[in-house]
MIVOVEX-217464 format. One record per residue (C-alpha): residue in one letter; chain; x, y, z. Coordinates in steps of 0.5 Angstrom, whole numbers, plus 500, padded with zeros to 3 digits. Example, Ala and Ser with C-alpha at 12.3 -4.5 7.8 and 13.67 -1.06 7.14 Angstrom:
NODE|code|unit|px|py|pz
NODE|a|A|525|491|516 $
NODE|s|A|527|498|514 $
END
This chain:
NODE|code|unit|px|py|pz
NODE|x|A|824|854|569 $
NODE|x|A|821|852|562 $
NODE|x|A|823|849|558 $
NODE|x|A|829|850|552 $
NODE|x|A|830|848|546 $
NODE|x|A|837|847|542 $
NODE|x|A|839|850|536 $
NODE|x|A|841|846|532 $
NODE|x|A|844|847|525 $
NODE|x|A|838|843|521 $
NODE|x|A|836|845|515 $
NODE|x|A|829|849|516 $
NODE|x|A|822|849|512 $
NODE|x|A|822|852|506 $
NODE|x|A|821|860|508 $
NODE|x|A|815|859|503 $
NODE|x|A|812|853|506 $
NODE|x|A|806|853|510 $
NODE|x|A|803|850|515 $
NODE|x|A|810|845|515 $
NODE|x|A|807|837|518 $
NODE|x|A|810|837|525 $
NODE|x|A|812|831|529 $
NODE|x|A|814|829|535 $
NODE|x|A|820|824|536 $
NODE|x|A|821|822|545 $
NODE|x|A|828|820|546 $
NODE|x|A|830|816|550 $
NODE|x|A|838|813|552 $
NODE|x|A|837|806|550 $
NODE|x|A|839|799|552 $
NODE|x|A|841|792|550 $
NODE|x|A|837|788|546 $
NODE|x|A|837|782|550 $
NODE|x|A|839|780|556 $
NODE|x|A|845|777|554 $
NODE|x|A|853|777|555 $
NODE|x|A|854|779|547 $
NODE|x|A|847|784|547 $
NODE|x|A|850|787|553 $
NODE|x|A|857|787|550 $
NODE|x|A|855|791|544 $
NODE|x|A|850|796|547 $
NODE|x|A|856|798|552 $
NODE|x|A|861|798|546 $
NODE|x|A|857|804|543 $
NODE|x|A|855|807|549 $
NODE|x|A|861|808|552 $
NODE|x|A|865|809|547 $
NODE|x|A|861|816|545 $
NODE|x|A|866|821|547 $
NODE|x|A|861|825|551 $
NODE|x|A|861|820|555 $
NODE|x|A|868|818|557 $
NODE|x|A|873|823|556 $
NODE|x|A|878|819|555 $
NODE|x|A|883|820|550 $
NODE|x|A|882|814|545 $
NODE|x|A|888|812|545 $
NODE|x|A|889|810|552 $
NODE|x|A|881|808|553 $
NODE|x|A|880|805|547 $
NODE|x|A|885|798|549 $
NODE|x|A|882|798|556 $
NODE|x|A|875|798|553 $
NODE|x|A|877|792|548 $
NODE|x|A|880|788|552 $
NODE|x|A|878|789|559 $
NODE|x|A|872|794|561 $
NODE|x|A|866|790|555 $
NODE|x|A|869|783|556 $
NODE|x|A|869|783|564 $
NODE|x|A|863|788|565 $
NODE|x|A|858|785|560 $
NODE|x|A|857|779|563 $
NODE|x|A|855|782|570 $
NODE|x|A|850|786|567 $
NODE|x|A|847|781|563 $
NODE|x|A|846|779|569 $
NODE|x|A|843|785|572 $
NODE|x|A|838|786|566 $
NODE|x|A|836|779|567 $
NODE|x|A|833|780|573 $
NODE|x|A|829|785|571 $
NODE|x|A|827|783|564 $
NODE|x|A|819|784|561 $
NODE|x|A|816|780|558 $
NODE|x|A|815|785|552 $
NODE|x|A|823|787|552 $
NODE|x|A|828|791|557 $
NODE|x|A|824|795|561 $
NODE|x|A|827|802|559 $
NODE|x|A|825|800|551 $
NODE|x|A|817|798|553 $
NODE|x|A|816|804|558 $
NODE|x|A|819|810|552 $
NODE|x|A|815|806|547 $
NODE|x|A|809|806|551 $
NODE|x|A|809|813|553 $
NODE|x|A|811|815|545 $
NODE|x|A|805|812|544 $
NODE|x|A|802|816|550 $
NODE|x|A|803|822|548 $
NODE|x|A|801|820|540 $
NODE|x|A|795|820|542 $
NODE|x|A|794|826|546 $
NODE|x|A|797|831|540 $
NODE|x|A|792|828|534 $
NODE|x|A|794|829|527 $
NODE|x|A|802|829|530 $
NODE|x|A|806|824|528 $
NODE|x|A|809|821|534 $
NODE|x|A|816|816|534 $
NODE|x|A|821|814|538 $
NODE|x|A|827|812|538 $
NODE|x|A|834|811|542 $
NODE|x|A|841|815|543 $
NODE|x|A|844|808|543 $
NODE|x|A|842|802|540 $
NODE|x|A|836|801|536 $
NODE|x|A|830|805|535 $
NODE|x|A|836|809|532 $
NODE|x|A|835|817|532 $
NODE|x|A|836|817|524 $
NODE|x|A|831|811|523 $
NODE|x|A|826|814|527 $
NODE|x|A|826|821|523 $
NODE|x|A|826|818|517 $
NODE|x|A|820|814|518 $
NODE|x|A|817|821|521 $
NODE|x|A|819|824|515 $
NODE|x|A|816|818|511 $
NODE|x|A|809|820|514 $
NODE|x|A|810|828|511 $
NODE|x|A|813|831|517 $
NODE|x|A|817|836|515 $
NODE|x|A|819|839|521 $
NODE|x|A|821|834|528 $
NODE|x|A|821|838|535 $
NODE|x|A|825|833|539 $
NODE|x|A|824|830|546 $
NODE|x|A|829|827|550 $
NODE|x|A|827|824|556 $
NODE|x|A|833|828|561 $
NODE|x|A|828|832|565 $
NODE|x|A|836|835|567 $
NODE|x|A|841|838|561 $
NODE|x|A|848|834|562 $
NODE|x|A|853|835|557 $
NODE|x|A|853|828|557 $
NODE|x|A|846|826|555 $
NODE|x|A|843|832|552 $
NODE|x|A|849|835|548 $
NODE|x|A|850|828|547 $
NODE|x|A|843|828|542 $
NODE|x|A|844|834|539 $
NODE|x|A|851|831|536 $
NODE|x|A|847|827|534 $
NODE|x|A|842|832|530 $
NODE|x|A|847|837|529 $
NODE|x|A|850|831|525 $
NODE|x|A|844|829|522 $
NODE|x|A|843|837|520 $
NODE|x|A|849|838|516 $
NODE|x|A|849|831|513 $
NODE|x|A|842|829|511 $
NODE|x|A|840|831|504 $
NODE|x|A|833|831|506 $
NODE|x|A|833|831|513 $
NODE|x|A|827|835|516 $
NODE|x|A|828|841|519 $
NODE|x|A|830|840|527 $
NODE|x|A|828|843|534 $
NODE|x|A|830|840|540 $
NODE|x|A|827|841|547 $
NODE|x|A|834|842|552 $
NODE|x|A|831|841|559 $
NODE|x|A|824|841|563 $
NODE|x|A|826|840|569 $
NODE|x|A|821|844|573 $
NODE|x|A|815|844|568 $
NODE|x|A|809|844|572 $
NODE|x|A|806|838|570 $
NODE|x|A|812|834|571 $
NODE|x|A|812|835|578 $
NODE|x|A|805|835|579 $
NODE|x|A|805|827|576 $
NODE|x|A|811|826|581 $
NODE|x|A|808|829|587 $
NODE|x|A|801|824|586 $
NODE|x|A|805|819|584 $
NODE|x|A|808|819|591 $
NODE|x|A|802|821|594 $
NODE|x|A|800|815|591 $
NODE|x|A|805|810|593 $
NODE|x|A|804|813|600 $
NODE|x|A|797|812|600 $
NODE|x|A|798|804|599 $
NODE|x|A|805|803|601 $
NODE|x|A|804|808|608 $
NODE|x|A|810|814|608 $
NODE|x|A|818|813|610 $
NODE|x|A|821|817|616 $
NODE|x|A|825|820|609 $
NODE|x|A|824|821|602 $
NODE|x|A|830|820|598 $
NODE|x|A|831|824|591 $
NODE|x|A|836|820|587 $
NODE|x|A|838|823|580 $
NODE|x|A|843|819|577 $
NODE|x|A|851|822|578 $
NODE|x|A|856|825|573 $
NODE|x|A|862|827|574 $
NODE|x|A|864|833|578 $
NODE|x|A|869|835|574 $
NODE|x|A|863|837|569 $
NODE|x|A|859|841|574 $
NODE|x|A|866|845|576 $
NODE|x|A|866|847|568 $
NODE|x|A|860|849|567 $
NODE|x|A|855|843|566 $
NODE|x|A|847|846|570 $
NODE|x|A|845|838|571 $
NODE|x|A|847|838|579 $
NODE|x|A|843|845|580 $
NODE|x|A|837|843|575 $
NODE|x|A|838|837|580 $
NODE|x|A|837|840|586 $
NODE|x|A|831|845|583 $
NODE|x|A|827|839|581 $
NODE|x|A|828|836|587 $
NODE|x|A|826|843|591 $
NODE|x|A|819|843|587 $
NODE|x|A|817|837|588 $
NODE|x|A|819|837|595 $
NODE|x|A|814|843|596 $
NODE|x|A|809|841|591 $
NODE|x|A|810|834|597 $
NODE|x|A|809|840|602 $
NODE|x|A|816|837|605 $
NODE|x|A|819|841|611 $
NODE|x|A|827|840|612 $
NODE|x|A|831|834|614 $
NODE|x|A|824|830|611 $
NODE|x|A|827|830|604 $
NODE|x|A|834|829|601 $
NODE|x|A|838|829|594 $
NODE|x|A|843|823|593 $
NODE|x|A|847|822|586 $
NODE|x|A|847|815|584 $
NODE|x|A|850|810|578 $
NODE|x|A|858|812|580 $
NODE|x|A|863|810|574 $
NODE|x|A|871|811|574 $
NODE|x|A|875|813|580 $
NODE|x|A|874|820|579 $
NODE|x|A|870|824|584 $
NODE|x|A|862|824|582 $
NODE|x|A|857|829|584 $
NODE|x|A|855|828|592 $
NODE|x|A|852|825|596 $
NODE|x|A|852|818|593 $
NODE|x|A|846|814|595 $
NODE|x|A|849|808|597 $
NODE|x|A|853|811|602 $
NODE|x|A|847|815|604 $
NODE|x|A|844|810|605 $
NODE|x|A|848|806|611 $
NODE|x|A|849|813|614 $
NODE|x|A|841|814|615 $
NODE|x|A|840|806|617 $
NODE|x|A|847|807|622 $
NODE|x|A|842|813|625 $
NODE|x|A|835|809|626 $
NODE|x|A|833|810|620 $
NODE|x|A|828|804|618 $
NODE|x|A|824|805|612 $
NODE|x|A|827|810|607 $
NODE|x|A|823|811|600 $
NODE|x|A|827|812|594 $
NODE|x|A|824|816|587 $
NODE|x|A|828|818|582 $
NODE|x|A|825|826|579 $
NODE|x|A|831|824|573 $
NODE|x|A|829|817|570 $
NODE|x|A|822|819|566 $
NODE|x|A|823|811|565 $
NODE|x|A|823|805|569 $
NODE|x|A|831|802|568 $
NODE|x|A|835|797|570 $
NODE|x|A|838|804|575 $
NODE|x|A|832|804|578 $
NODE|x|A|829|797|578 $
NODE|x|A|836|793|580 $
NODE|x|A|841|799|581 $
NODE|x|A|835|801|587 $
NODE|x|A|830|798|588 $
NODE|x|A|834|791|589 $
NODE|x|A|842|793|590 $
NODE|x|A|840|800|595 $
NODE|x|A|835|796|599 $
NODE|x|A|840|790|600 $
NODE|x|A|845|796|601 $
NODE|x|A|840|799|607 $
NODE|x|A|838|793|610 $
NODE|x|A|846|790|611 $
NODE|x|A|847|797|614 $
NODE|x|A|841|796|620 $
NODE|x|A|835|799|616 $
NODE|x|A|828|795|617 $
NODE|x|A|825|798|608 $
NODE|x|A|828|800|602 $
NODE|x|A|821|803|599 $
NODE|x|A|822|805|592 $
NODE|x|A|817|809|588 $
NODE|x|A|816|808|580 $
NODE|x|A|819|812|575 $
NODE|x|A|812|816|571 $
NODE|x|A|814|811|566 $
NODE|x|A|807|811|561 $
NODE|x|A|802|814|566 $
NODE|x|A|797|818|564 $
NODE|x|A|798|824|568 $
NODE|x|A|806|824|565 $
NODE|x|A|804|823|558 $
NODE|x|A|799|829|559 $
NODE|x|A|804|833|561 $
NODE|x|A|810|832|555 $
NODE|x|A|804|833|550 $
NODE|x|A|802|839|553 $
NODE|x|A|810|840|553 $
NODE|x|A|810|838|546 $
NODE|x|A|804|842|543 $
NODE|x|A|807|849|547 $
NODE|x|A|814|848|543 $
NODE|x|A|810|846|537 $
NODE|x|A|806|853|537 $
NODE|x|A|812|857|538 $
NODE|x|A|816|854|532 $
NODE|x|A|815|860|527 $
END
């Protein structure tokens, strides 16, 4: 499946111009400042009030987020984020910036920046400075190899909005999904291969995506199939065969039901049958963050031991290595040669 592009009702290049300067902005979800309650606090605040996000009516979620969702849940995930902090800052804002950086230096004379749906860089600085450098048009990449309404969409609001507002916005491209691009599954495959020349191999390779709702995939939402179509191209690419390799849907928010099956269950299920050593890879977090380095590789692995499993071994996201940022320049560069 290639990739696709958004289109976005931007303002384009003067018809006349030629050879418009292009740049590239990678965006990512985004994250709090700080390890903190208040950081926390304000980061969540904005996240779950996109209505993408939470399809609540305002006036019955509003007074439930304010007063009881942030003020409870944002002190336990500061916690959570604690456990994980870098020296350099959340992980998810050191690996996106690293991996821009990355990819910047594989597409000489195109700018490069990056920026976050939520929280800071924002999307509307990052254009800005790309614009401050010359570009007159920005081909955006969000780091959601799967389109989901609730991610995806969620970034071309935002470049819909800066389209129609923006006085001197630069005209826009948005890259939709990647979710089988060759070289993006091909660095997944080594870097499994890697892992398991180091680490040795599990009795089972577990592909956690992270969940929506499944009320979004009934309306129409493509993110479960282009799950199950990475994990399927990975899982050849692996060479795996039946019953090696499953998909589990992860990171569950609310009540109402979310895509199936969910990770955590399945792993008590593997160890309750004799499973002792699992390894978990997560195909849809290009970026290491606190869903895969607390959510998995601490919370899941206590989960699957507490069940009977002997070892929980999670492989990292692609994060900054050199064969993911070839591939997303490479991705980058075929997008920028067919914008005519």
């Amino acid at each position: 499946m290639p990739a696709e592009h958004a289109r976005i009702p931007a303002r384009s290049a003067d018809a006349g111009a030629t050879a418009p300067t292009q740049g590239v902005l990678v965006v990512n979800l985004g994250t709090p400042a700080a390890p903190t309650a208040a950081a926390v606090r304000r980061y969540l605040a904005e996240f779950l009030s996109d209505r993408r996000v939470v399809q609540v009516p305002r006036l019955l979620w509003w007074p439930l987020l304010h007063a009881v969702i942030l003020p409870l849940r944002s002190p336990r995930v500061a916690k959570k984020y604690a456990l994980v902090w870098m020296d350099e800052g959340s992980p998810l804002a050191v690996h996106t910036r690293r991996l821009a950086a990355a990819i910047g230096e594989r597409l000489p004379g195109v700018p490069v920046a990056h920026a976050m749906r939520y929280g800071g860089p924002s999307i509307a600085d990052a254009l800005r400075e790309l614009q401050a450098q010359g570009c007159a048009r920005v081909l955006v990449l969000p780091l959601y190899p799967q389109y989901s309404t609730t991610t995806t969409a969620s970034v071309a609001d935002v470049l819909e909005h800066i389209g129609r507002d923006g006085t001197d916005a630069p005209a826009l491209r948005m890259v939709e999904q990647y979710a089988t691009d060759p070289g993006v599954v091909d660095a997944l495959a080594a870097s499994v291969r890697a892992h398991w020349q180091v680490h040795g191999r599990g009795e089972r390779l577990l592909m956690s995506f992270h969940g929506i709702p499944q009320r979004l995939v009934d309306e129409g939402d493509p993110y479960s199939a282009q799950c199950h179509a990475t994990a399927e191209a990975l899982a050849a690419a692996l060479g795996l065969g039946h019953g090696q390799w499953l998909v589990t849907f992860q990171s569950r928010f609310g009540r109402e039901q979310w895509l199936q099956p969910a990770t955590d269950a399945t792993l008590r299920v593997l160890a309750g049958a004799g499973v002792g050593h699992v390894d978990v890879v997560c195909p849809g977090f290009p970026a290491d963050c606190l869903e895969t380095l607390e959510e998995i590789a601490l919370q899941n692995a206590e989960i699957f031991r507490a069940a009977g499993g002997q070892a929980l071994s999670y492989i990292p996201s692609l994060n900054d290595a050199p064969a993911h940022a070839d591939a997303l320049a490479a991705l980058a560069q075929r997008e920028l040669d067919a914008w005519r």
